[in-house]
C-alpha positions as CSV (number, residue, x, y, z in Angstrom):
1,X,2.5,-31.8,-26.8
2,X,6.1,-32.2,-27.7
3,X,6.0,-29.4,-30.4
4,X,3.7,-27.2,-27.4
5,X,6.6,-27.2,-24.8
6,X,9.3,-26.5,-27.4
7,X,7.6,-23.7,-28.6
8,X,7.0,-22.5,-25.0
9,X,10.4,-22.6,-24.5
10,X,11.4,-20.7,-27.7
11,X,8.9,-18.1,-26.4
12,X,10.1,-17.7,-22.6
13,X,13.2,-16.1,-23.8
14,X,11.2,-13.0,-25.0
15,X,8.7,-12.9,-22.4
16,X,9.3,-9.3,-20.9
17,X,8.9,-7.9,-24.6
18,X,4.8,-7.9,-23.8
19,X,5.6,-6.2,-20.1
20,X,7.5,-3.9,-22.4
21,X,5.4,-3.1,-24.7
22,X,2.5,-2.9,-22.5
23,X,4.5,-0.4,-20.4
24,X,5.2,2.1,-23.6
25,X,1.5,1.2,-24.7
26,X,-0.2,2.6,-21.9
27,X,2.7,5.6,-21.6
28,X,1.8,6.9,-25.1
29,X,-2.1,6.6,-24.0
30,X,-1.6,8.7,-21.0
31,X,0.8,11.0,-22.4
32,X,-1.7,13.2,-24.4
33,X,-4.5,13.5,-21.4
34,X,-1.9,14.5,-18.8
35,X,-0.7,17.3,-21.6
36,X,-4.3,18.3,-22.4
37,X,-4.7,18.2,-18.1
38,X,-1.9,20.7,-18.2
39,X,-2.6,22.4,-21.0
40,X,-6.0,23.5,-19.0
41,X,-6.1,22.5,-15.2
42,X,-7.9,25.2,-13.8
43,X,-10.8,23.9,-16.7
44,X,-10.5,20.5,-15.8
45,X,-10.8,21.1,-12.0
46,X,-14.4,22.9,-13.8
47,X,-14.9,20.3,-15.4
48,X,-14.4,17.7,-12.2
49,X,-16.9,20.4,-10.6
50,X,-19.3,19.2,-13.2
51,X,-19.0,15.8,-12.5
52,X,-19.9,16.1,-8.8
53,X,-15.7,14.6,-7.9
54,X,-14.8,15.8,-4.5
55,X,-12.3,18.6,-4.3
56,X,-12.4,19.2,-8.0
57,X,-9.4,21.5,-8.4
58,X,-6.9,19.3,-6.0
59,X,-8.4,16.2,-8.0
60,X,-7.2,18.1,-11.0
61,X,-3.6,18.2,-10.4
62,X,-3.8,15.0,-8.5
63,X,-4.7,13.4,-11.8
64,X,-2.4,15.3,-14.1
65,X,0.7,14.4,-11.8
66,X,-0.5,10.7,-11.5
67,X,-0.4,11.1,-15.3
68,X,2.7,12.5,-16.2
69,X,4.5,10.7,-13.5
70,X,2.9,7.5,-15.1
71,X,4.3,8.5,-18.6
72,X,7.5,8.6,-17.5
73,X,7.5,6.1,-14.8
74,X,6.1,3.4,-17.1
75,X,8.1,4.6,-20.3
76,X,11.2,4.0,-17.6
77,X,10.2,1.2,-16.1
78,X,10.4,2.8,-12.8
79,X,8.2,2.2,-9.8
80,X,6.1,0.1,-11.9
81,X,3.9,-1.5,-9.3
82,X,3.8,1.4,-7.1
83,X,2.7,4.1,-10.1
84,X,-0.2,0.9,-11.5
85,X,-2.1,2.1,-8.2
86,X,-2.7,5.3,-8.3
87,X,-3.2,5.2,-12.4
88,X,-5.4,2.2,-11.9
89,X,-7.8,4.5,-9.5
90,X,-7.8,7.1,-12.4
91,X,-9.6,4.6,-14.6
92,X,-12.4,3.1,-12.0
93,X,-12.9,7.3,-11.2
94,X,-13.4,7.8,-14.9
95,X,-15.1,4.7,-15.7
96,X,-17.7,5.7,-12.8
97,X,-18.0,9.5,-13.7
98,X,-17.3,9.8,-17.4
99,X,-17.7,6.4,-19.3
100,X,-20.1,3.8,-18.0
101,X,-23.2,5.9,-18.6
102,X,-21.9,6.0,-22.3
103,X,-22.2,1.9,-22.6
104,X,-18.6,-0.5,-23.3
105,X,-18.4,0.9,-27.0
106,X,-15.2,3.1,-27.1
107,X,-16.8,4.8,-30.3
108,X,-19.4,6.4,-27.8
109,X,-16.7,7.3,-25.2
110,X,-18.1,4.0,-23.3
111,X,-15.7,2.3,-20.6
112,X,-13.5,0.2,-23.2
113,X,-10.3,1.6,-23.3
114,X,-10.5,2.5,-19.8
115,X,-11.3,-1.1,-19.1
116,X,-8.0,-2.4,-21.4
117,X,-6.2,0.4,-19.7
118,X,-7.3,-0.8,-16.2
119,X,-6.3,-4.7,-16.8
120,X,-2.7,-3.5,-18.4
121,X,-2.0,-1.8,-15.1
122,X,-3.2,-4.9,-13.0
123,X,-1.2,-7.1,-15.2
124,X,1.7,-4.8,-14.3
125,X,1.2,-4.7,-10.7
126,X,1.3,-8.5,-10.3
127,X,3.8,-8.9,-12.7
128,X,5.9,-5.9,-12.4
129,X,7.6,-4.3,-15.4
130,X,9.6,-7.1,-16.3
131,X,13.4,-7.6,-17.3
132,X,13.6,-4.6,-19.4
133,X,13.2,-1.5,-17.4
134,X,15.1,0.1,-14.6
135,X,13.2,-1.8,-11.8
136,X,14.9,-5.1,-12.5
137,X,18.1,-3.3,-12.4
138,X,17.2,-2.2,-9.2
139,X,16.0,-5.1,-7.4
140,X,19.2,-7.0,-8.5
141,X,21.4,-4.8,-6.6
């Protein structure tokens, strides 16, 4: 038990690295969506058509700004709870309309990575951004 709670302690001192690293994780994974989401809007609000989402062109650029702010927001550490919110509805909307019919596998575009990407951004809401990101600055003041 000895050897446990030393080792604990070693590890406490880098315990925001994994808020960190979840952070730029999940700012990389949104980055290239919100660019293909601006790359293509007026397509995507089609494609939300398709899907049966409500007010599938407003949806559109509602989803590519949650995006792009979430890129930078996270990669910033900015607004880290408040950004998890709005990102974390993106991923039950596409779990529900794009990804659960196609099973959990992410090989057949099934909910997995959605899922991961949805309990990042709960971990993040509960435990904020951590000690490395402009939020801790923030809150200090």
């Amino acid at each position: 038990m000895r050897t446990y709670a030393r080792l604990a302690r070693r590890l406490s001192v880098i315990s925001d690295l994994p808020l960190l690293l979840m952070r730029l994780v999940l700012a990389y994974g949104f980055y290239l969506p919100a660019r293909m989401k601006w790359s293509d809007i007026h397509g995507i609000g089609d494609w939300f058509k398709q899907l049966h989402i409500p007010l599938p062109y407003i949806s559109a650029y509602l989803v590519g700004c949650t995006e792009a702010a979430g890129v930078v927001l996270l990669t910033l550490g900015l607004f880290v709870r408040y950004i998890t919110l709005p990102l974390m509805f993106s991923m039950v909307v596409a779990i529900a309309t794009v990804h659960w019919s196609n099973g959990f596998a992410a090989g057949d575009n099934g909910y997995e990575i959605p899922l991961y990407y949805l309990v990042m951004l709960f971990t993040l809401l509960v435990f904020g951004g951590g000690r490395i990101g402009v939020d801790y600055f923030l809150e200090r003041s």
